[in-house]
KEVEXGU-35083 format. One record per residue (C-alpha): residue in one letter; x, y, z negated. Coordinates in nm, 2 decimals. Each point is the difference from the previous one (the first is absolute). Layout:
<atoms>
<atom r="a" px="X" py="Y" pz="Z"/>
...
</atoms>
This chain:
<atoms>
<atom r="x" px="1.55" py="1.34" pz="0.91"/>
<atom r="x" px="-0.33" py="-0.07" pz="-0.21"/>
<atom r="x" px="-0.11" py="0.18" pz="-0.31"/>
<atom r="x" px="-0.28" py="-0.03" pz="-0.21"/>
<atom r="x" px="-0.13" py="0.39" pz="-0.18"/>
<atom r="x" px="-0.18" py="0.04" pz="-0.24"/>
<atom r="x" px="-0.36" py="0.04" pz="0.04"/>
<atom r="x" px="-0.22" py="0.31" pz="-0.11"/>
<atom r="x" px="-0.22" py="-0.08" pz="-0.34"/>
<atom r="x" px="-0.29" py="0.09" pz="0.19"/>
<atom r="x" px="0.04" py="-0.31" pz="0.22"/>
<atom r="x" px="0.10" py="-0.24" pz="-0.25"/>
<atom r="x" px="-0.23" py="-0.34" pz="0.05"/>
<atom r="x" px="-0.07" py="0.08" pz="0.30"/>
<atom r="x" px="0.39" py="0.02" pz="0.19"/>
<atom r="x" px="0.16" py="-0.23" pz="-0.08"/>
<atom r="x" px="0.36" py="0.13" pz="0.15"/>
<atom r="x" px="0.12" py="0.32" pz="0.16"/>
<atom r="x" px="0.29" py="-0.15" pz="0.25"/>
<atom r="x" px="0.22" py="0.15" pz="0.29"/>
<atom r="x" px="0.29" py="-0.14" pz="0.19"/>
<atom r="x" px="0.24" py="0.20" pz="0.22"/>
<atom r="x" px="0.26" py="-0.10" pz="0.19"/>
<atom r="x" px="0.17" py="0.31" pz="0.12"/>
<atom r="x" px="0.28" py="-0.08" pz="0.26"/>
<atom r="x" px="-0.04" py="-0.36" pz="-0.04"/>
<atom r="x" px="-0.10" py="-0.29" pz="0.24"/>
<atom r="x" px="-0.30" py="-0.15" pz="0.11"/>
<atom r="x" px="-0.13" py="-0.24" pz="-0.23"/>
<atom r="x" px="-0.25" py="-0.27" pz="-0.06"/>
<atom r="x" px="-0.20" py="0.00" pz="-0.34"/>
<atom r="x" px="-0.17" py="-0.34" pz="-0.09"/>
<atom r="x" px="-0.33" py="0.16" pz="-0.21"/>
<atom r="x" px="-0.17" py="-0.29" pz="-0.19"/>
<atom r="x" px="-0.38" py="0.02" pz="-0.10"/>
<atom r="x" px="-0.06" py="0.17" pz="-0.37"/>
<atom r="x" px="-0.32" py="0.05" pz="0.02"/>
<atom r="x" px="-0.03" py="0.35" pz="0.09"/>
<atom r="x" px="-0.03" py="0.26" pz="0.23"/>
<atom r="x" px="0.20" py="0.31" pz="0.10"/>
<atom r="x" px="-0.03" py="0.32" pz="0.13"/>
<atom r="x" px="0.32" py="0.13" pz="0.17"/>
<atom r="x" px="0.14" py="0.29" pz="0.18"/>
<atom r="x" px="0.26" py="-0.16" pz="0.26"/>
<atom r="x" px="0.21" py="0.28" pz="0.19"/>
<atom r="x" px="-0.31" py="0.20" pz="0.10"/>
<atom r="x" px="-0.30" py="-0.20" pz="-0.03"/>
<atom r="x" px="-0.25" py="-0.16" pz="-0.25"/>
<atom r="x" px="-0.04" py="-0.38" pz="-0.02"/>
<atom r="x" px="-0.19" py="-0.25" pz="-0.26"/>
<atom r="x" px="0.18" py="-0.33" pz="-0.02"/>
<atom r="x" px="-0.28" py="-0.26" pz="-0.13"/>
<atom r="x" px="-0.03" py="-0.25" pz="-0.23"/>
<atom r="x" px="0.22" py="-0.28" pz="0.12"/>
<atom r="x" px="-0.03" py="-0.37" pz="0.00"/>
<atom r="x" px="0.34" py="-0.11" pz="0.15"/>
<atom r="x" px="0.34" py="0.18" pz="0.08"/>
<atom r="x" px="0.04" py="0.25" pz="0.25"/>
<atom r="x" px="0.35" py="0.09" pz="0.18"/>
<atom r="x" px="0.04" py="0.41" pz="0.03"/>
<atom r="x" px="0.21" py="0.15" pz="0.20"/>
<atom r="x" px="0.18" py="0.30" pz="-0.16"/>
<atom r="x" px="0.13" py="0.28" pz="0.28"/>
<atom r="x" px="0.34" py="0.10" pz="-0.09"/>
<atom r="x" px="-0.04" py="0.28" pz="-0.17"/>
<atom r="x" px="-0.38" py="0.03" pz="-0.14"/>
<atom r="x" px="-0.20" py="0.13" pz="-0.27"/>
<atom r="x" px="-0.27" py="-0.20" pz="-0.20"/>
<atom r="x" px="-0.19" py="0.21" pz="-0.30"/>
<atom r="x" px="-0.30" py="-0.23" pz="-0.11"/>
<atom r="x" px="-0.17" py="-0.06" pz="-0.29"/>
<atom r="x" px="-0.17" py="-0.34" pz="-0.08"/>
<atom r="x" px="-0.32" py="-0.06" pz="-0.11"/>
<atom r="x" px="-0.05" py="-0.26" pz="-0.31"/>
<atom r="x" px="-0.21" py="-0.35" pz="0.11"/>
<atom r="x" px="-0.36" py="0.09" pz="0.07"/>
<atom r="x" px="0.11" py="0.42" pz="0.00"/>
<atom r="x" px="0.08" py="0.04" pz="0.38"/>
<atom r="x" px="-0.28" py="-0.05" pz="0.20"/>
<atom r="x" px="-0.26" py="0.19" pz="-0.30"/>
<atom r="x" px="0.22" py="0.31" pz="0.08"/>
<atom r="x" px="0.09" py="-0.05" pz="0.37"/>
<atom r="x" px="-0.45" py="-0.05" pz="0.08"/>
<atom r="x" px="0.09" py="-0.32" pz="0.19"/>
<atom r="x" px="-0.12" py="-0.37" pz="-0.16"/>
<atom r="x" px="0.35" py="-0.21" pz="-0.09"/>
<atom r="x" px="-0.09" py="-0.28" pz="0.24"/>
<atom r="x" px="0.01" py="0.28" pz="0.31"/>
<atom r="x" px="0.35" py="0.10" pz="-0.05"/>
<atom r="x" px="0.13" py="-0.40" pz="-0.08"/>
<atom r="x" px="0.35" py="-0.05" pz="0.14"/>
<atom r="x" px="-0.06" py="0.34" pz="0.21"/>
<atom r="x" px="0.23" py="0.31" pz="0.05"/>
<atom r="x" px="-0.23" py="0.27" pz="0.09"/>
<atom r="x" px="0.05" py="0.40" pz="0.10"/>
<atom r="x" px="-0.22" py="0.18" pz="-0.30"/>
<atom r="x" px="-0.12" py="0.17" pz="0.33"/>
<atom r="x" px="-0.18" py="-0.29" pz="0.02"/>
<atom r="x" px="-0.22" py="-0.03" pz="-0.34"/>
<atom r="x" px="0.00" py="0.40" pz="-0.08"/>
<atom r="x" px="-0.08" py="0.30" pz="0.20"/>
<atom r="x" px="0.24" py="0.14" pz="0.24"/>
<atom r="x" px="0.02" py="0.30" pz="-0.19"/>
<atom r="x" px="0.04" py="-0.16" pz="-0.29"/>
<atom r="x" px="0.30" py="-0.18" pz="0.10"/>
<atom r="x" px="0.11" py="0.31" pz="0.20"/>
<atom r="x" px="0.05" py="0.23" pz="-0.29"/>
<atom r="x" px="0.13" py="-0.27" pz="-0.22"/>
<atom r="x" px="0.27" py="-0.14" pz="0.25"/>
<atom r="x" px="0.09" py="0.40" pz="0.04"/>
<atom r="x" px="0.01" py="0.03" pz="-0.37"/>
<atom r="x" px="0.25" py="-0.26" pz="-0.04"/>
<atom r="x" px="0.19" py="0.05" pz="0.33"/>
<atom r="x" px="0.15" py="0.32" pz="-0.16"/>
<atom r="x" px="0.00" py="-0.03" pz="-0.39"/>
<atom r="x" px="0.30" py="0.00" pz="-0.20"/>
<atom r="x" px="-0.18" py="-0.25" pz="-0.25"/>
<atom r="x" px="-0.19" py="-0.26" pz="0.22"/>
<atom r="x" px="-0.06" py="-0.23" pz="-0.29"/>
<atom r="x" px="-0.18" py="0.30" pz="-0.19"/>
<atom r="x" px="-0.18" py="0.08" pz="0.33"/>
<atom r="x" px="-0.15" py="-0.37" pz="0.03"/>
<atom r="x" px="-0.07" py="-0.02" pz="-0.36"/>
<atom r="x" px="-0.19" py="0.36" pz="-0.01"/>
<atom r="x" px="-0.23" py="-0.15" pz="0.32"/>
<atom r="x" px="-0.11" py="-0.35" pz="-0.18"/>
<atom r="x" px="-0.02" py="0.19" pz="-0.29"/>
<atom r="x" px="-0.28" py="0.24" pz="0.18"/>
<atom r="x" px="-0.15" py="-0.30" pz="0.21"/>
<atom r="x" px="-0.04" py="-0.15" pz="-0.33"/>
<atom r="x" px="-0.21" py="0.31" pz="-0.13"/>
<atom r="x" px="-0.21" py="-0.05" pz="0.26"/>
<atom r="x" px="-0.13" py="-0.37" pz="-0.02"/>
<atom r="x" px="-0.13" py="-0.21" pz="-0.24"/>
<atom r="x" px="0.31" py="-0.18" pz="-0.20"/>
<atom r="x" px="0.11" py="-0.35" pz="0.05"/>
<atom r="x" px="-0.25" py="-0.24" pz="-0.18"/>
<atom r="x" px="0.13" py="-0.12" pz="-0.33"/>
<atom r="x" px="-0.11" py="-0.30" pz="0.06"/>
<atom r="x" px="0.23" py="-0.07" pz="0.28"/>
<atom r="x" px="0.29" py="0.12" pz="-0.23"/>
<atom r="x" px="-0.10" py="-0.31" pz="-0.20"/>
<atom r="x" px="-0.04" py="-0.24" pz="0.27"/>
<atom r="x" px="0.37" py="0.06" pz="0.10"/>
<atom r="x" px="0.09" py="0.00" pz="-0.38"/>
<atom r="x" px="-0.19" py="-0.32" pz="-0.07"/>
<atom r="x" px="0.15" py="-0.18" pz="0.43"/>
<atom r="x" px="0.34" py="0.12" pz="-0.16"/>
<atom r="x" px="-0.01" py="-0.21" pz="-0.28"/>
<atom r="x" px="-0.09" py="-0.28" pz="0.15"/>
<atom r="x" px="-0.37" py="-0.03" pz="-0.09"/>
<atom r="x" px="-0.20" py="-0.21" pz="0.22"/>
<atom r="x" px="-0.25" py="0.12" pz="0.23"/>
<atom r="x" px="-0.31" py="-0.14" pz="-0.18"/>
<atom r="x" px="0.12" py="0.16" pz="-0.34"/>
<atom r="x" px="0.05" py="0.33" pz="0.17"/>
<atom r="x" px="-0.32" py="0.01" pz="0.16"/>
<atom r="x" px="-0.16" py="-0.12" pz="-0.33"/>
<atom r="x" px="0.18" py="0.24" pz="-0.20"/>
<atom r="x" px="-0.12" py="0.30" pz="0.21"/>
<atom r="x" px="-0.37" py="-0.12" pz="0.03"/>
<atom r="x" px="0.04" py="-0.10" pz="0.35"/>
<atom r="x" px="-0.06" py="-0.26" pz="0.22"/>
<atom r="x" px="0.32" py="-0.18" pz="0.22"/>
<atom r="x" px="-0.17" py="0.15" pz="0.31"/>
<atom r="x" px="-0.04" py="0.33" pz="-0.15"/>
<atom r="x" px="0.35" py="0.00" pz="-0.15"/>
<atom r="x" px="0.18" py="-0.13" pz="0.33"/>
<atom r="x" px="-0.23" py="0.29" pz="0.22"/>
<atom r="x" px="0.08" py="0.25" pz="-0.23"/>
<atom r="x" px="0.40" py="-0.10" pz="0.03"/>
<atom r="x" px="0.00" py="0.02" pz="0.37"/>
<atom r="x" px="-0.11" py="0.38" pz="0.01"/>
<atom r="x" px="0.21" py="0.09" pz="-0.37"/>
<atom r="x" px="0.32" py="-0.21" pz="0.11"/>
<atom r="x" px="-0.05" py="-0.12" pz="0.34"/>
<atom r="x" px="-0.02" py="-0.37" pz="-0.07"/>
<atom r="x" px="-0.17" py="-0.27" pz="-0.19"/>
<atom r="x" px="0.10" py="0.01" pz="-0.39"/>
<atom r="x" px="0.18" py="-0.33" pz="0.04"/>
<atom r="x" px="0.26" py="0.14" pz="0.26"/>
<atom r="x" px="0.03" py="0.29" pz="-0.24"/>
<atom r="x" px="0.10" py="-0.21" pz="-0.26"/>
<atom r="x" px="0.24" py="-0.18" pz="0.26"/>
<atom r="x" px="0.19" py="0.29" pz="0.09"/>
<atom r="x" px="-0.03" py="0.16" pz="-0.36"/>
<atom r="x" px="0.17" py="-0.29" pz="-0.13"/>
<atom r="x" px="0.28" py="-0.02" pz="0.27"/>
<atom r="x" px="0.07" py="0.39" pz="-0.06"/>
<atom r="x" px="0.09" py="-0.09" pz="-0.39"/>
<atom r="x" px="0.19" py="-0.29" pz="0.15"/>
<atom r="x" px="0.18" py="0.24" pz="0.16"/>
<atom r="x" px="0.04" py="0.25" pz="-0.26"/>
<atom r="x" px="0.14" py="-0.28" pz="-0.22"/>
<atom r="x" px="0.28" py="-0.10" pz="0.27"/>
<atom r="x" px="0.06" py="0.37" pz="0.10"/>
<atom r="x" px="0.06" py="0.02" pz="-0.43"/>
<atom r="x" px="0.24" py="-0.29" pz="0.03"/>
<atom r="x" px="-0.19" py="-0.25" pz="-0.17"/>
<atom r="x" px="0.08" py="-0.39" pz="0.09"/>
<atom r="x" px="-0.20" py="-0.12" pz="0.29"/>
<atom r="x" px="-0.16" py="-0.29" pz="-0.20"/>
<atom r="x" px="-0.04" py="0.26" pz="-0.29"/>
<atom r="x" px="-0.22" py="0.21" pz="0.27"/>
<atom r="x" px="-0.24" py="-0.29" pz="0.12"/>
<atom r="x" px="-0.06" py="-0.08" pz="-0.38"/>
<atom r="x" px="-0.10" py="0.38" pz="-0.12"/>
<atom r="x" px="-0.19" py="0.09" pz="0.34"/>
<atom r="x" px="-0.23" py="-0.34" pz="-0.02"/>
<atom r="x" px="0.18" py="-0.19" pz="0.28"/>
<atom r="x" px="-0.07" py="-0.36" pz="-0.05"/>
<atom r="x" px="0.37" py="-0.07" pz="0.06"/>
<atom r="x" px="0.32" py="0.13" pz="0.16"/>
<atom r="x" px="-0.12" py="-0.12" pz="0.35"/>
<atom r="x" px="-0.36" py="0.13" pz="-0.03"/>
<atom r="x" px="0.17" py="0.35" pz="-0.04"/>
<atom r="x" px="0.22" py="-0.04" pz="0.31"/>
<atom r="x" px="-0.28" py="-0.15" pz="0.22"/>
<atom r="x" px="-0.21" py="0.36" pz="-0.12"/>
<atom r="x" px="0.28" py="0.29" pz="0.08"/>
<atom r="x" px="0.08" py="-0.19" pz="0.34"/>
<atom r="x" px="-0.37" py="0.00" pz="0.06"/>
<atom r="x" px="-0.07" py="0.36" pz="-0.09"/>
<atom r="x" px="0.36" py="0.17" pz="0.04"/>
<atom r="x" px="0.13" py="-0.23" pz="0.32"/>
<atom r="x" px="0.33" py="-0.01" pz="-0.22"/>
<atom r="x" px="0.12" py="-0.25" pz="-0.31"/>
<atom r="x" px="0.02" py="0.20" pz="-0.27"/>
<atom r="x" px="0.39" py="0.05" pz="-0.03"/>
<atom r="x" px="-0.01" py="0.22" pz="0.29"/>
<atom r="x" px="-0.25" py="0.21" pz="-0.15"/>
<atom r="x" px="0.21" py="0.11" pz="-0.31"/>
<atom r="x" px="0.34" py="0.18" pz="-0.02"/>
</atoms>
């Protein structure tokens, strides 16, 4: 089963979603994840992965049985806490053995391998990584703000005070792509929100920017491998 907590005030802007699924006694399982935008950190029955910023669907297979504690990290968050530039971690699964010390990770994985509360425990150590390194630029907060609704590029980059290079090199490390396939998949995930809300299909092209009905299908088969009506309830 997947839940969503709630997520400490300290992190607020910064996590966008404290989430953990269990599946105690139940069977294997595949999970379709679609690309949002972010990044996570999870603990997964013992060990410490990141799961990048995606650009198309990924298939994941579930062991009957397993434990998922992870927070995720709001567009352009993720890779200012995790040290690593977005573009590294693109479409990657990665052991946080990988991108942090091994005794880092060692005492963090031992941490959450035996707390009661491994939600807390995860919070509490992006809470204190967070302490430690500069915040994540405001200005990438507004790039995703401005990509979410539906600015163009050139407006973005003249809002901002930047050039279309600068802006697009600056959203591969913040975001881990250009700021056009940001916009892409921010605008399928409020496609997706819409559907999930049970708003009419047509209804969701016209609010998310979608030239038309079709144009939305073409995008969630492109970026989710599915139509739409098998990604909602």
């Amino acid at each position: 089963m997947y839940r969503e907590l709630a997520v400490a005030p300290a992190l607020a802007g910064v996590v966008e979603a404290v989430w953990v699924r269990d599946a105690p006694g139940g069977p294997a399982q595949t999970h379709r994840i679609v690309p949002d935008g972010c990044t996570d950190l999870m603990w997964v029955d013992g060990e410490v992965l990141v799961a990048g910023p995606d650009t198309r669907a990924h298939l994941t297979p579930v062991a009957a049985g397993a434990a998922y504690v992870a927070v995720r990290f709001a567009p352009g968050a993720g890779p200012t806490l995790l040290g690593v530039p977005g573009h590294e971690l693109r479409d990657e699964r990665i052991p946080l053995a990988g991108l942090w010390s091994a005794g880092q990770v060692r005492q963090l994985a031992d941490r959450l391998d035996t707390a009661p509360d491994r939600p807390a425990v995860l919070q509490a150590a992006v809470t204190e990584r967070l302490r430690r390194i500069d915040p994540p630029d405001p200005v990438v907060t507004a790039v995703a703000a401005r990509q979410r609704a539906g600015e163009s590029v050139a407006a973005t980059a003249a809002q901002i005070g930047w050039s279309e290079r600068q802006l697009h090199r600056r959203c591969l490390a913040a975001f881990g792509y250009g700021p056009k396939t940001l916009a892409r998949i921010l605008r399928f995930r409020r496609a997706l929100g819409l559907a999930r809300a049970g708003v009419p299909f047509a209804e969701v092209a016209l609010q998310s920017g979608y030239a038309d009905q079709a144009h939305l299908a073409r995008e969630v088969r492109s970026l989710a491998g599915a139509p739409l009506g098998a990604l909602t309830p």
